[in-house]
N, C-alpha and C positions, 0 to 999 in steps of 0.2 A: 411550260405548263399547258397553256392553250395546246400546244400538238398533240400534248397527251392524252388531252381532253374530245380532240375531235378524231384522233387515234382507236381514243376507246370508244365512244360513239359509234364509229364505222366498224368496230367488231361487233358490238352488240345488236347493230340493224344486220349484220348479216349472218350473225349466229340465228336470232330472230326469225328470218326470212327459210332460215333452211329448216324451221319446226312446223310453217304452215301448214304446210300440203298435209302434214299429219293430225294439226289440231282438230280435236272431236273423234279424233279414231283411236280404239280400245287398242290398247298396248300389247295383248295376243294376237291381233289383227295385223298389226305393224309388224312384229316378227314374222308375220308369215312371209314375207319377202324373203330374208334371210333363208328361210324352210325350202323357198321353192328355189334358191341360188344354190343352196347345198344339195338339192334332189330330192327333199326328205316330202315327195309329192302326197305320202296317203294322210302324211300329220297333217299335211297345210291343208289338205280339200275337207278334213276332219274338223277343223276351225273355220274355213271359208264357209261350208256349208249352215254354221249355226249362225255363222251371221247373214246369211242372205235371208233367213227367216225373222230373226232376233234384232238385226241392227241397226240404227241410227239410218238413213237416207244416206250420206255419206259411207256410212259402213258398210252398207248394202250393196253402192256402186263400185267401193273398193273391190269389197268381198267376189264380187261379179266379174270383177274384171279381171280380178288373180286366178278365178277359176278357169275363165278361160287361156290364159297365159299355159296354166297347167295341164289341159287339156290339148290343148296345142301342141306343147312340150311333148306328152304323152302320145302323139299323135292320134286322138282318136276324136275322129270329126263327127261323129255321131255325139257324141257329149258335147263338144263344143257348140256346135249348131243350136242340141237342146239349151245350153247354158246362153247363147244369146238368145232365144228362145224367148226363156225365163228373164232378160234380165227388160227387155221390151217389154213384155207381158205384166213384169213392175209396175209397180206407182214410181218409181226414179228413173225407169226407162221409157215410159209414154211418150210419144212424139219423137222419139231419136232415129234419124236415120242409120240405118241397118250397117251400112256400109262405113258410116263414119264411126261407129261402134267399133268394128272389128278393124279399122284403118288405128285406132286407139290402142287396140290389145296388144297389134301387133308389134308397137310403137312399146310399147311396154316391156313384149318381150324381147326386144334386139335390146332394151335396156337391161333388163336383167340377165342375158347373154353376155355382155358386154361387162357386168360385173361380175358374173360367173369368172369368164377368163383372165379377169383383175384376179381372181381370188383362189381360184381353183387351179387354171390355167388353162384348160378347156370350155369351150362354148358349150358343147353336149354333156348329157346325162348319158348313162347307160340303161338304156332300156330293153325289156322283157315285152316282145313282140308276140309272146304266146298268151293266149288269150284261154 
């Protein structure tokens, strides 16, 4: 009985511990992860960008940071730049070094690469280089 007890205890601290990082973030915002693993770039910048206006501190820096992931993605270093740009120029990015910024996105995005090829089976999207 006691094993059972500290059994389930240790599932529930670590069922627990995997909802943090999202607690306080709007549940459209969360899928946008999902949106940018599958490719689906204009839905997710379509949501990212109402929340960098509209959202919580939190939802702001998420939203910030998946722009750039996508802009990266998309390869197009004129948006990215502007969206670090914009996210310094924030009230949630005041003070933040530039470099440990974009040292973050990119940490983010070998993350989301890495669940692409979990999921997809490739790390790339298929991109339209015509502009």
């Amino acid at each position: 009985m006691r094993t059972a007890f500290f059994a389930a205890m240790a599932l529930l601290v670590l069922t627990a511990c995997s909802y943090i990082p999202t607690y306080g973030v709007h549940g459209k915002l969360v899928s946008v992860e999902q949106q940018v693993i599958d490719c689906e770039y204009e839905a997710a910048l379509d949501t990212l960008q109402r929340f960098t206006v509209v959202g919580s501190a939190k939802e702001k820096m998420w939203a910030f940071e998946y722009m750039g992931v996508v802009y990266q993605e998309k390869m197009d270093l004129e948006a990215f730049n502007h969206t670090v740009d914009r996210f310094l120029f924030n009230e949630v990015g005041r003070g933040v070094d530039r470099a440990a910024i974009i040292h973050q996105w990119n940490e983010t995005r070998r993350t989301i690469r890495e669940k692409r090829v979990y999921q997809l089976g490739r790390a790339e999207c298929a991109t339209n280089f015509v502009k």
